[in-house]
C-alpha positions in Angstrom: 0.0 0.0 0.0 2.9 1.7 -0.4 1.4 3.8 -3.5 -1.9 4.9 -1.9 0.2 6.2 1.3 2.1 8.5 -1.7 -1.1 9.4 -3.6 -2.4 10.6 -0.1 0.7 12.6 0.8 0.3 14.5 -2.6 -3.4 14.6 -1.8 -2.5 16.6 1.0 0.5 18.9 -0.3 -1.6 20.0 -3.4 -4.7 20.6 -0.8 -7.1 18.3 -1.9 -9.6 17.0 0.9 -11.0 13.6 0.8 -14.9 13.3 0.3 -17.2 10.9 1.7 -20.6 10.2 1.9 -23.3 10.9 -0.8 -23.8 14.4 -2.5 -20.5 14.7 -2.6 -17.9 14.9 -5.7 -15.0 13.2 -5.5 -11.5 14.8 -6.9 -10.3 12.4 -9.7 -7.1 11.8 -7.9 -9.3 10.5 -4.9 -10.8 8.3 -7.1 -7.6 6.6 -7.8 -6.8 6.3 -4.5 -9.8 4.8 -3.9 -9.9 2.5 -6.8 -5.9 1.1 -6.2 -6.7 0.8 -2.5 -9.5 -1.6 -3.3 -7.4 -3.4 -5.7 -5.2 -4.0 -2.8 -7.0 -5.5 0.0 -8.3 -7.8 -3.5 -4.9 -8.6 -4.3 -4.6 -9.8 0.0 -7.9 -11.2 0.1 -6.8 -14.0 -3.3 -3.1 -14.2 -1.3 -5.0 -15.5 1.2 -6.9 -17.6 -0.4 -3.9 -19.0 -2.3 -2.3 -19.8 0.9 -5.3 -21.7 1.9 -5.5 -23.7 -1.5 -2.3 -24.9 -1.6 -1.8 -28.6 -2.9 -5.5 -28.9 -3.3 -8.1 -28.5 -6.2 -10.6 -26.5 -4.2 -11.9 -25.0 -0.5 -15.2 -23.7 0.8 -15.0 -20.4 2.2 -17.4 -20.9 4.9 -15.2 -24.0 6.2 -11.7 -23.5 4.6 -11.2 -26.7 6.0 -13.6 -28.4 4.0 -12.6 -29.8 -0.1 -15.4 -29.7 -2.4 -16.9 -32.8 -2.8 -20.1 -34.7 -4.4 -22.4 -35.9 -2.4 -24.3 -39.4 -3.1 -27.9 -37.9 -1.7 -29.1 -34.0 -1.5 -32.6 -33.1 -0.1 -33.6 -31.1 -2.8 -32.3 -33.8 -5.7 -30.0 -31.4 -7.0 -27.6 -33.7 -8.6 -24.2 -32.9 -9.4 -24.2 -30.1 -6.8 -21.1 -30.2 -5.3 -20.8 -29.3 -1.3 -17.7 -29.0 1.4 -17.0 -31.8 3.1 -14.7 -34.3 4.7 -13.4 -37.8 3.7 -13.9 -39.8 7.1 -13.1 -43.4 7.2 -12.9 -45.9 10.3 -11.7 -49.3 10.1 -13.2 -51.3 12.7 -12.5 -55.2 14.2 -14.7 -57.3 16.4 -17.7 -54.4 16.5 -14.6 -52.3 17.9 -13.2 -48.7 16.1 -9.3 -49.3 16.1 -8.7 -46.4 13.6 -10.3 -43.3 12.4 -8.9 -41.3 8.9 -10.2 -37.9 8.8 -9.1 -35.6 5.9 -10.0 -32.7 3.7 -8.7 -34.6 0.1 -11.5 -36.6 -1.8 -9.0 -39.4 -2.6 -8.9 -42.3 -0.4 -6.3 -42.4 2.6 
């Protein structure tokens, strides 16, 4: 944000106030300002979400945690709606649970 901290020093040298609110005209320069500085927490917001991504094909951004995944029944028959989820398998031996597998990757473990 290096560039939007410059645009507002020259803002304020050259004696241009910022507006806000409605009614108002913004100068062109503030429109810049405004413009890049959304551009900026957009360019953060897909870093993150990058980060987050990582090795895998997909996330849900409600539960990050989550991998898209398809579902074998959905309540409203919508079929070939994908949803987040979790690929949970248990092996189990004489009615006991000796392991549990819980992942985010739609492969099998």
């Amino acid at each position: 944000m290096d560039v939007c901290d410059w645009i507002e020093r020259c803002m304020n040298g050259h004696g241009i106030e910022f507006k806000h609110g409605k009614g108002k005209r913004k100068h062109k320069v503030q429109r810049y300002y405004d413009e890049l500085k959304e551009y900026g927490l957009k360019m953060y917001k897909y870093t993150l979400h990058i980060d987050i991504l990582a090795e895998r094909n997909s996330f849900s951004k409600t539960n990050p945690d989550a991998t898209f995944m398809h579902m074998k029944y959905d309540y409203y028959n919508n079929t070939g709606v994908f949803k987040p989820g979790y690929n949970v398998q248990m092996g189990v031996s004489s009615e006991y649970i000796r392991h549990i597998y819980i992942s985010a990757d739609a492969g099998y473990g």
